[in-house]
C-alpha positions as CSV (number, residue, x, y, z in Angstrom):
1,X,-8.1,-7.0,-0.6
2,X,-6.2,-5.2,2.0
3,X,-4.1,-3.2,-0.2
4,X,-3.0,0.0,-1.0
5,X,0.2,0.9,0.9
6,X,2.1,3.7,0.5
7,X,5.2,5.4,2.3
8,X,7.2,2.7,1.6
9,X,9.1,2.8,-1.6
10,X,8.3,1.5,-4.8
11,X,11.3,-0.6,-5.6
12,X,10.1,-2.3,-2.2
13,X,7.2,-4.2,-4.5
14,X,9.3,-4.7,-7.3
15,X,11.2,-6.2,-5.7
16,X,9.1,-8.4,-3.5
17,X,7.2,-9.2,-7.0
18,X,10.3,-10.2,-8.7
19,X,10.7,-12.2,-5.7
20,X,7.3,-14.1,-6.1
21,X,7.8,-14.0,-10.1
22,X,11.4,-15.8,-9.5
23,X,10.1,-18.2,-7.0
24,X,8.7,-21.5,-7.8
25,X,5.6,-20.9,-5.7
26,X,3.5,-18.3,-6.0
27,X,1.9,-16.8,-2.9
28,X,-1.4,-18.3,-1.1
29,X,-4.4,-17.1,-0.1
30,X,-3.2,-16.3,3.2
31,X,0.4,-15.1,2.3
32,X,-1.5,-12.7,0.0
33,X,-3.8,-11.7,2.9
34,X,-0.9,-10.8,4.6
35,X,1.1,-8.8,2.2
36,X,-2.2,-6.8,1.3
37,X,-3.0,-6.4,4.9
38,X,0.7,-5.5,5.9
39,X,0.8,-2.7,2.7
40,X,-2.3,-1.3,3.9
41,X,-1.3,-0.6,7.6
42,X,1.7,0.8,6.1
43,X,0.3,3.3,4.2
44,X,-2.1,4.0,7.5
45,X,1.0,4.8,9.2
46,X,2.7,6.9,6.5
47,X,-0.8,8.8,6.0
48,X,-0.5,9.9,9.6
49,X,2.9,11.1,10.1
50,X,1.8,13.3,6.6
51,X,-0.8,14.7,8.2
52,X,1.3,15.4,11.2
53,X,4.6,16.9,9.9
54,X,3.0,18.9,6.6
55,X,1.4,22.2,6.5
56,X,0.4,21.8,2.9
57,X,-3.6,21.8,2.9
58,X,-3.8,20.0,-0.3
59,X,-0.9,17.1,1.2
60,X,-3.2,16.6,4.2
61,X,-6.6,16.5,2.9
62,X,-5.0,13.9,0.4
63,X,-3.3,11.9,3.0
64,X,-6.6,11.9,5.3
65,X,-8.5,10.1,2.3
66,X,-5.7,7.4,2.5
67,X,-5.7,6.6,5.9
68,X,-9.8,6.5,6.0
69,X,-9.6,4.1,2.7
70,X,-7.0,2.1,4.2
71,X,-8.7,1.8,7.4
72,X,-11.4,0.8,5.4
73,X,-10.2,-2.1,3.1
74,X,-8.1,-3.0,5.6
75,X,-11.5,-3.5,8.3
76,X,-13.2,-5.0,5.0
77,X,-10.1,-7.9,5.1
78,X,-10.3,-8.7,8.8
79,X,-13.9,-9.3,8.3
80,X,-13.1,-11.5,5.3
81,X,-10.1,-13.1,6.8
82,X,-12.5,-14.0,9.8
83,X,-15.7,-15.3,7.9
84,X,-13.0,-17.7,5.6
85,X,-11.4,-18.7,8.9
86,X,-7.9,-17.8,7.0
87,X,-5.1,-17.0,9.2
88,X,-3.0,-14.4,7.2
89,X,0.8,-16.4,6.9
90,X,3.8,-13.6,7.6
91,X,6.4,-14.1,4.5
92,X,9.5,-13.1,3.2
93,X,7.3,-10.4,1.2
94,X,5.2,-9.0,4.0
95,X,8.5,-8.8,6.0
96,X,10.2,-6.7,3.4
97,X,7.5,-4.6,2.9
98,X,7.8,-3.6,6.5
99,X,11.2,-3.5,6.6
100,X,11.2,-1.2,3.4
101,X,8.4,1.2,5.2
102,X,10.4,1.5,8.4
103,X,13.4,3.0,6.5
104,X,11.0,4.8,4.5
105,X,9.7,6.6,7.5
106,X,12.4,7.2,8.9
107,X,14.2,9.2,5.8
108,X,10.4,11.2,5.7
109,X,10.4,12.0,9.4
110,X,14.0,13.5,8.9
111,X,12.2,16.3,6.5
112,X,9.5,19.6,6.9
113,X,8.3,21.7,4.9
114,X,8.0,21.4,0.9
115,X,11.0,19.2,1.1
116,X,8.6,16.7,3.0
117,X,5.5,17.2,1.2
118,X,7.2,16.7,-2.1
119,X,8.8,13.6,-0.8
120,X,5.6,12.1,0.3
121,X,3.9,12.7,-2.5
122,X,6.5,11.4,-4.9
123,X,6.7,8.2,-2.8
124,X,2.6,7.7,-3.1
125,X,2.9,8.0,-6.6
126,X,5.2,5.5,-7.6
127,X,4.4,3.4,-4.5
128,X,0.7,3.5,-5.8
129,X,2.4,2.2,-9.3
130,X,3.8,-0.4,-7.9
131,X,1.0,-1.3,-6.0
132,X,-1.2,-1.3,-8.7
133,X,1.4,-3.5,-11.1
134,X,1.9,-6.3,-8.3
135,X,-2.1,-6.2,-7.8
136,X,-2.9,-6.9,-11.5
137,X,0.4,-9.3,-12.2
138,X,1.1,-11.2,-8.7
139,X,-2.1,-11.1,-6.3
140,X,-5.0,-11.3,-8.5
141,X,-4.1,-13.9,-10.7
142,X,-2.3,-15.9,-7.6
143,X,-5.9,-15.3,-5.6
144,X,-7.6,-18.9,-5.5
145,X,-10.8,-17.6,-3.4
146,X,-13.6,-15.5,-5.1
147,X,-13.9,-13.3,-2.4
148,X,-10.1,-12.5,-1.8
149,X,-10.3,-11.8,-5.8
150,X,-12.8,-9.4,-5.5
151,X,-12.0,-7.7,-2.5
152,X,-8.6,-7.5,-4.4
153,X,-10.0,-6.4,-7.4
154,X,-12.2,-3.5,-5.8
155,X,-8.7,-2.4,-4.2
156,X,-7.1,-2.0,-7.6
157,X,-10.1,0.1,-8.6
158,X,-10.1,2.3,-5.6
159,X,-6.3,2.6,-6.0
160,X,-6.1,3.4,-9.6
161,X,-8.0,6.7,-7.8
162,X,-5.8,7.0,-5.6
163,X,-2.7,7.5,-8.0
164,X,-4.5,9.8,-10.3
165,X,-5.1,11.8,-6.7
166,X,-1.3,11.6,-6.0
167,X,-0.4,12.4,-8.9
168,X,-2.8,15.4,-9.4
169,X,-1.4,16.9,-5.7
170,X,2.2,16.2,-6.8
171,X,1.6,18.8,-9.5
172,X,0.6,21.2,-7.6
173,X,3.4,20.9,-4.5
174,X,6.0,23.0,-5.3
């Protein structure tokens, strides 16, 4: 569902799955709504300040496709959100993801140059890792509704892309 997230490091949702994986309970519906939701307007905001601060043509076209995909799914899971009547639930996880980006951004915004595009891109690939790990381990299997599952589970496809994306452009920044 409204996944995908991406300036925000990768220990970030390791950590908030080793949180969920330790916990007693694992997440609802809604709390999964909000992480998903949360991650995707994170990576939203991280694909914006790429496109502003890096030069690097291939950096910018590939942090374009993640803001319109993330726009996207994350539109996709309003819509769903609304037609289930589910209010997302904020949680300890969607608050550390947030927390994580901020700092995240912040060490970013401090670079230029190929010391910023490499950053960047080495952040989306092992945030998209991440992502893609709590996905198949901790929100798909915790998903009770069919819809949520699917909408989650065309997210892990898209985002599978996306990391074989990063990871193609993070060869070629030098």
């Amino acid at each position: 569902m409204f996944v995908r997230l991406s300036a925000v490091i990768a220990a970030a949702c390791l950590v908030s799955s080793a949180a969920f994986a330790q916990g007693a309970a694992k997440p609802t519906d809604p709390q999964i709504a909000h992480i998903a939701y949360t991650a995707g307007a994170i990576d939203v905001t991280a694909s914006k300040q790429a496109i502003s601060k890096s030069k690097n043509k291939e950096v910018v076209a590939f942090a374009k496709d993640m803001q319109r995909d993330h726009e996207a799914v994350n539109k996709q899971a309003l819509d769903l959100v609304k037609k289930l009547k589910v209010t997302p639930e904020d949680n300890d996880t969607s608050r550390s993801l947030s927390k994580q980006a901020a700092t995240k951004q912040t060490e970013l915004a401090k670079l230029s140059g190929a010391a910023y595009d490499k950053a960047y891109i080495a952040n989306e690939v092992a945030y998209h890792k991440a992502v893609n790990g709590a996905l198949e381990t901790l929100l798909i299997p915790s998903a009770n509704n069919a819809e949520l599952k699917s909408l989650l589970e065309t997210g892990l496809k898209i985002f599978q892309g996306h990391l074989q994306h990063a990871e193609h452009v993070a060869a070629t920044v030098k």
